[in-house]
C-alpha positions in Angstrom: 12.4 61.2 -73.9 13.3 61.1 -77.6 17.6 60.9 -78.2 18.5 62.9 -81.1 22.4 62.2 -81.7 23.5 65.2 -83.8 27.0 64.4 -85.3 28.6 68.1 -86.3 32.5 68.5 -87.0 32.4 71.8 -88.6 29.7 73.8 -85.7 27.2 74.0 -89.0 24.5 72.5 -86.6 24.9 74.4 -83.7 21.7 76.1 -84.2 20.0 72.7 -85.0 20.9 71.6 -81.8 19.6 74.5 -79.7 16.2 73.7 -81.6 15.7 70.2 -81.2 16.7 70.5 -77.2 14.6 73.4 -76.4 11.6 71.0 -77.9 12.3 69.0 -74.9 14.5 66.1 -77.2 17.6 64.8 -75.2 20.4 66.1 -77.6 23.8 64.5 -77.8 26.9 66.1 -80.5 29.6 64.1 -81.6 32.4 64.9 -83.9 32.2 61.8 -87.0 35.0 60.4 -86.1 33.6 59.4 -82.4 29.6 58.4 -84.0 29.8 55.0 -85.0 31.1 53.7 -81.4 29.1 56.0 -79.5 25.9 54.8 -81.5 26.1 51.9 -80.3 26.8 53.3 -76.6 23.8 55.8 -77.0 21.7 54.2 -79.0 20.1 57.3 -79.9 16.5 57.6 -81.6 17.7 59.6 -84.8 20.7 60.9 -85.9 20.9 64.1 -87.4 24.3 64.7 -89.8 25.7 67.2 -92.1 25.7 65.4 -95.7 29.4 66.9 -96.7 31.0 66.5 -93.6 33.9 67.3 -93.6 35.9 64.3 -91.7 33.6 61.3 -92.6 30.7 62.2 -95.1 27.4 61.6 -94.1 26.9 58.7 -96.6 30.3 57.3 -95.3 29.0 57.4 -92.0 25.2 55.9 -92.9 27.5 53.2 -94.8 29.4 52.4 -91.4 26.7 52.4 -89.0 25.0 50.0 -91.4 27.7 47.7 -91.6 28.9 47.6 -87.6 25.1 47.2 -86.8 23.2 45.3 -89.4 19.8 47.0 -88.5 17.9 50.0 -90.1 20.1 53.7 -89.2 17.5 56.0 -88.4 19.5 59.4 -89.9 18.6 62.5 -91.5 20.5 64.7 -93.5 21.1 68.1 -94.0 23.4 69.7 -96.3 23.4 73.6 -98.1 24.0 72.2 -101.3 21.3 72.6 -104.5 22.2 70.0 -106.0 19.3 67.7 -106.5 21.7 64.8 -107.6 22.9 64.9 -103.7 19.4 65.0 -102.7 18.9 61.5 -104.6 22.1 60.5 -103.5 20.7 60.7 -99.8 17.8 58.8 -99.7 19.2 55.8 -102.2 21.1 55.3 -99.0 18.3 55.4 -96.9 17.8 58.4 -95.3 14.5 59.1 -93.5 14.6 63.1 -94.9 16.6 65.3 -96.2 16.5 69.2 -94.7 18.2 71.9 -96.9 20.0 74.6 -94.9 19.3 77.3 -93.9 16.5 75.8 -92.5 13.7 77.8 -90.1 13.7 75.8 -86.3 9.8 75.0 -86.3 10.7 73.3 -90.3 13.6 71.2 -89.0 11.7 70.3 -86.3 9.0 69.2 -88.2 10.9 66.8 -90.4 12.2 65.7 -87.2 8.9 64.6 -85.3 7.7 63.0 -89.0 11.0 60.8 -89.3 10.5 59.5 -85.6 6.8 58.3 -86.0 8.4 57.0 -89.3 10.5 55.1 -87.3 8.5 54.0 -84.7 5.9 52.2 -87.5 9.0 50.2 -89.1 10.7 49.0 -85.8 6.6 48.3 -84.9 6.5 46.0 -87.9 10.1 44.9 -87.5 9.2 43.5 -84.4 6.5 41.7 -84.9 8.6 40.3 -87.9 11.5 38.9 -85.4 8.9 37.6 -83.1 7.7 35.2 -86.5 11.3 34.1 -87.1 12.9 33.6 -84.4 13.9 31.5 -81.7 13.1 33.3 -77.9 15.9 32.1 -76.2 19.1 32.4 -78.9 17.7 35.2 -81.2 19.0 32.9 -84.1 16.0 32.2 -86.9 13.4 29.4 -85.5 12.7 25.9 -87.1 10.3 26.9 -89.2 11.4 29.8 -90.5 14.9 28.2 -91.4 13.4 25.5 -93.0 11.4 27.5 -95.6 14.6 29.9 -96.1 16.6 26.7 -96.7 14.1 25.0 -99.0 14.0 27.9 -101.4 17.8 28.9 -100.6 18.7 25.3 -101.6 16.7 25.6 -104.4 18.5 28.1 -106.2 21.4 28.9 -104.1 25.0 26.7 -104.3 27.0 26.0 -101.0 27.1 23.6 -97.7 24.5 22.6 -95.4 25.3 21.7 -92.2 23.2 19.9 -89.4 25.4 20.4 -85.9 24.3 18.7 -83.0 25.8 19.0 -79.3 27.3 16.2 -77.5 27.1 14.9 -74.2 24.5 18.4 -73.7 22.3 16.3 -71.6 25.2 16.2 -69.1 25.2 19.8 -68.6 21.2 19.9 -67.7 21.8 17.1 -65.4 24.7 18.0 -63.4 24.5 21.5 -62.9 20.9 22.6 -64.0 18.4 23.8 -66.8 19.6 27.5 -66.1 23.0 26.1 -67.3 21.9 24.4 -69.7 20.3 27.8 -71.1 23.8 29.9 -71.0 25.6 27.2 -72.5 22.8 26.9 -75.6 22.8 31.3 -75.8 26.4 31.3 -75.7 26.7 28.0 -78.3 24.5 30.4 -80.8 26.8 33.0 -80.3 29.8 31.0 -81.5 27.6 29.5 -84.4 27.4 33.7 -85.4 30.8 34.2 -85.3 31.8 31.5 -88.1 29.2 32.7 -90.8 29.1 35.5 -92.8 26.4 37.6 -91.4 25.4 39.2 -95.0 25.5 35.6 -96.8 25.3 32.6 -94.5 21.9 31.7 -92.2 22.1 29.9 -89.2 19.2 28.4 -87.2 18.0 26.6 -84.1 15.9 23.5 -85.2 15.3 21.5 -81.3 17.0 21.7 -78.3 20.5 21.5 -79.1 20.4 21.4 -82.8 21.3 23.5 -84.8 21.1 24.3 -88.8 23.6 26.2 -90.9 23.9 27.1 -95.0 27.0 28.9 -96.2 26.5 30.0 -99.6 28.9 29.4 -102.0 31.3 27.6 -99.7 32.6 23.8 -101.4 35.7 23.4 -99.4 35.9 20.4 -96.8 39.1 22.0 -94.8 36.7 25.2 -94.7 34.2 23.5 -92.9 36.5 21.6 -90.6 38.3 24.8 -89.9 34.6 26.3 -89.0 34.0 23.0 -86.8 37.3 23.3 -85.3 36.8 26.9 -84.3 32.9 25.5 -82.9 34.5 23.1 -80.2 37.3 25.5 -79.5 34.8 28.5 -78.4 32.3 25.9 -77.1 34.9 24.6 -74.9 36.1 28.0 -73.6 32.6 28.7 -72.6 32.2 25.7 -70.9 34.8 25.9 -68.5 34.3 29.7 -68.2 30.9 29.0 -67.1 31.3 26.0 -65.5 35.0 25.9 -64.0 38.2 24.9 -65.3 37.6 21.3 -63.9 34.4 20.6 -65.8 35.0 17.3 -67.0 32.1 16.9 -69.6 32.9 15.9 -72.9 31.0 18.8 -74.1 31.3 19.3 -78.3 29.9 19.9 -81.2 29.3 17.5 -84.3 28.5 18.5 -87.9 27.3 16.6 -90.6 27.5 18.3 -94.2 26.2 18.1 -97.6 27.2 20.0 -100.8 24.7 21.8 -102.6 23.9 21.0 -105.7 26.4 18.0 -106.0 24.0 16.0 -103.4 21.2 17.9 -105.5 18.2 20.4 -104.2 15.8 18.9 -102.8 15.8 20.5 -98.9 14.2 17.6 -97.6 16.5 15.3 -99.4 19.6 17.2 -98.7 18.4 17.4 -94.9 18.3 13.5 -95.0 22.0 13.1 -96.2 23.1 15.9 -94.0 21.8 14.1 -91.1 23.1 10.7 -92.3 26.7 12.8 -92.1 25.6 14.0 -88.4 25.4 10.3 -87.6 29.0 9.5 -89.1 30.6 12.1 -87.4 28.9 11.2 -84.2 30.0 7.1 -84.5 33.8 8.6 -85.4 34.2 10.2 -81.8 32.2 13.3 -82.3 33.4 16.7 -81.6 34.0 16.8 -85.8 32.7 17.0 -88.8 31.7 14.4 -91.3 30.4 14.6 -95.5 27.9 12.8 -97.2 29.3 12.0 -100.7 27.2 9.9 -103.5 25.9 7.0 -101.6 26.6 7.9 -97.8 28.6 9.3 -95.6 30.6 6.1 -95.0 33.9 5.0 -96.7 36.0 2.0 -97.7 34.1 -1.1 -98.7 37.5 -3.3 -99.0 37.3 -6.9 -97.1 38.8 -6.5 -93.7 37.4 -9.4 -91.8 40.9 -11.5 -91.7 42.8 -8.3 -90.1 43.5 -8.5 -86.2 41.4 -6.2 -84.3 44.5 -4.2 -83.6 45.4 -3.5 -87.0 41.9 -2.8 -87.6 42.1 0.4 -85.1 45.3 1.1 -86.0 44.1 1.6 -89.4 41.2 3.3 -88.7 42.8 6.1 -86.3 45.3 6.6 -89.9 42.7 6.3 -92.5 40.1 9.3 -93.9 36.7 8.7 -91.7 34.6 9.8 -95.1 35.9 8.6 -98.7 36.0 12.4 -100.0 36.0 13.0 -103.6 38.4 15.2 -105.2 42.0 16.0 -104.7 43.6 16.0 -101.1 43.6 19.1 -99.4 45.7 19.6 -96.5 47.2 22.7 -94.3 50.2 23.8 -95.6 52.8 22.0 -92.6 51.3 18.6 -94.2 51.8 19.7 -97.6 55.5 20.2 -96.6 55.7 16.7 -95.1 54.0 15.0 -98.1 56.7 16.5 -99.9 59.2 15.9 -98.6 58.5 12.0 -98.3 57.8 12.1 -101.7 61.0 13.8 -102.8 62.9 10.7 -100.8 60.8 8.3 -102.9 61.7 10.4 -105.8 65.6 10.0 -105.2 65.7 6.6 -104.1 62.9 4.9 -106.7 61.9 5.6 -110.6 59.3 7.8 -109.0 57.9 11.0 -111.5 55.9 14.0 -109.6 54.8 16.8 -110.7 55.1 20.8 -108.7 52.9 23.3 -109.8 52.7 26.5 -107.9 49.7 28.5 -109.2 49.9 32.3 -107.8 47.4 35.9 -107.8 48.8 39.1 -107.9 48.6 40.5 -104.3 45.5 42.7 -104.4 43.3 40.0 -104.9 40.3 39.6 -103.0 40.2 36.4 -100.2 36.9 35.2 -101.5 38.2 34.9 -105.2 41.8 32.9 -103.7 39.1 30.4 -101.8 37.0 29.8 -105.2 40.1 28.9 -107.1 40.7 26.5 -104.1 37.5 24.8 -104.4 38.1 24.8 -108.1 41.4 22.9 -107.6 39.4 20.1 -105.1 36.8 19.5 -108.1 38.9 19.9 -111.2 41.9 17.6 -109.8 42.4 13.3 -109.2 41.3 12.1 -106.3 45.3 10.8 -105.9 46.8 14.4 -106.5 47.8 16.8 -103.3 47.4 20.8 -102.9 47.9 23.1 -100.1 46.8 26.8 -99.5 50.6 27.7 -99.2 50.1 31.5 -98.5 46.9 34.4 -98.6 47.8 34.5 -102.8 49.2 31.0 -103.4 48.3 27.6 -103.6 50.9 24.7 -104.4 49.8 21.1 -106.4 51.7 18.0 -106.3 50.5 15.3 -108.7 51.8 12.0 -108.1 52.9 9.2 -110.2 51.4 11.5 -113.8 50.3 9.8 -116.8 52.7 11.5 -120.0 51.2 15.1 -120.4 49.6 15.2 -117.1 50.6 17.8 -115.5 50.5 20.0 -119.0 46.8 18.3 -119.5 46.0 19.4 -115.4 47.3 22.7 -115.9 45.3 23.5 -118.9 42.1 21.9 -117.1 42.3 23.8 -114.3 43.2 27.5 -116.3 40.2 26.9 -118.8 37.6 26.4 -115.6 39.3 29.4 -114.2 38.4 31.5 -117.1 34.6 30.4 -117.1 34.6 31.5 -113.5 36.5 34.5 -113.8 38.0 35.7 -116.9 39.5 39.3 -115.6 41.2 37.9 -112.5 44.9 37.1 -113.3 46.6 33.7 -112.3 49.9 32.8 -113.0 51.5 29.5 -113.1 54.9 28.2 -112.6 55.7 24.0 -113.0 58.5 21.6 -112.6 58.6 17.5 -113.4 60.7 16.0 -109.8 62.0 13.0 -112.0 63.4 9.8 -109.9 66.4 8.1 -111.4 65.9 5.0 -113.5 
């Protein structure tokens, strides 16, 4: 039996819903403000819903179903109103029909049975769509779907590519069975969901336990180690939620990256690099994240081979694990410490730095805050420091400046600002921290 989900605050379909149940439909009514969790409770067949409610309109309520959901609303309208604009209005949203009141039963009813075999032929071809693209077992896109997405998304489309690998998986199978294996891989693609941005990003299972994921418009290293972070954390969780809070398997996740275009466009090219990076971050202890940059994913080509192999560790546990280009980024507590180091140098040595505090007004929108970010990693030395200091803020230390450098950074940075984004306001304050001679 068909569910029609009527939503009604006002009693305007009463009638409606006498109709539609006496043709043998099973009829559910819900105030707006309840529809969008019980739609997901009921999963109802169509919705039927008064255009100018008058709690949340019906275009309101099309517009949250769509985003809570991210699949096709099945709804029809019906309003008393003449005007044709509302009409239009309706179906730009995507409404299967729109039914002017006061409508006779038998016509309502009509519209009704037509919008349900409408539906029925788009979920028909919907599915056979999902059954091309995606992956059985995870419901994330399949190999060869992500790879032609990717090839023509990296073709035209900025942002990371990331290859992310499981380690120590192979344990899992062994030790306590395939069927494991298989809830640990379904719950793994559920955490890879939660760190992209459904409407932007695509993620992807490419083998067994690897995984593919493009973020458009993402440039930011600490972005993609915060993503990796959150990876093991949830992976982790799972595995000892599944598998007891003794499991001892060094179960993780590495990720090798690539920046698109700086590493260029080329899909199968970029793959390559990305999965040169996999391999870093796998020989670095794994359960992180590593970047090709220019030649390879590896840093440091200095002459080493006197140092003791105790210093050589030692070193290596301090050191970056990838030469990254740009200015340092670092979370805000290290920003704190780096400064406050460097204000001791600055008392006790001729030692010149440069604070600049660069700030939005406070209705500014979190995606424009982490493009001025990547702007600052790109546009500043490789020497100089900055730190996302709070949701509107970001502070820059520059080190040891050449005469005019900060002035000369400051202008840099503004001028790139206003290519990118000429209407959004940024304000900048600066101070020269001047050690004694």
């Amino acid at each position: 039996m068909k569910k029609i989900m009527i939503v009604d605050d006002a009693q305007l379909l009463s009638s409606a819903a006498e109709a539609v149940s006496s043709a043998g439909y099973d009829v559910i009514v819900y105030p707006s403000g309840e529809a969008v969790d019980r739609y997901g409770s009921e999963r109802p067949d169509l919705v039927l819903c008064e255009l100018d409610s008058p709690q949340i309109s019906g275009l309101e309520l099309l517009s949250l179903l769509s985003e809570r959901y991210s699949e096709l609303i099945p709804i029809l309208f019906t309003s008393d109103s003449e005007d044709s604009e509302a009409e239009s209005r309706a179906f730009d949203a995507g409404a299967m029909d729109y039914v002017r009141r006061p409508f006779m039963p038998s016509v309502l009813l009509h519209r009704i049975d037509n919008a349900l075999r409408q539906i029925d032929s788009v979920r028909q071809l919907q599915g056979l769509k999902v059954v091309a693209e995606t992956d059985p077992m995870t419901g994330l896109y399949n190999k060869v779907f992500v790879q032609k997405t990717l090839g023509e998304l990296c073709a035209r489309a900025d942002g990371t590519l990331m290859m992310i690998d499981l380690d120590n998986f192979k344990l899992v199978n062994d030790l306590y069975g395939h069927g494991m294996g298989d809830r640990v891989i379904i719950r793994f693609a559920d955490i890879l969901r939660g760190v992209i941005r459904s409407s932007d990003d695509i993620v992807g299972r490419v083998g067994g336990d690897e995984f593919m994921i493009f973020c458009r418009d993402v440039h930011s290293e600490r972005l993609i180690a915060d993503k990796t972070a959150a990876i093991n954390s949830g992976l982790l969780e799972a595995a000892r939620e599944y598998m007891g809070a003794d499991m001892n398997i060094p179960l993780g996740a590495s990720v090798g990256a690539v920046f698109v275009p700086e590493e260029g466009r080329s899909f199968d090219e970029l793959f390559k690099k990305a999965d040169k990076a996999l391999y870093t971050a796998k020989e670095n202890g794994k359960h992180g994240c590593a970047f090709f940059h220019g030649t390879g994913a590896q840093g440091g080509s200095a002459d080493h081979q006197n140092e003791s192999p105790s210093l050589i560790g030692a070193r290596k546990i301090l050191e970056e694990r990838v030469k990254q280009r740009g200015a340092y980024e670092t979370n805000f507590d290290d920003f704190r410490s780096i400064f406050r180091f460097i204000s001791r140098r600055v008392d006790s040595y001729h030692y010149d730095v440069e604070f600049i505090l660069f700030s939005f007004d406070i209705d500014i929108a979190d995606e424009k805050v982490e493009a001025f970010g990547n702007l600052l990693h790109r546009t500043l030395r490789r020497s100089d420091v900055f730190s996302k200091s709070s949701r509107t803020q970001y502070m820059v230390l520059l080190p040891q400046p050449v005469p005019d450098h900060g002035e000369a950074a400051i202008r840099r940075v503004m001028e790139k600002w206003r290519q990118l984004d000429a209407r959004t306001n940024i304000y900048c304050e600066h101070e020269s921290l001047l050690g004694e001679e």
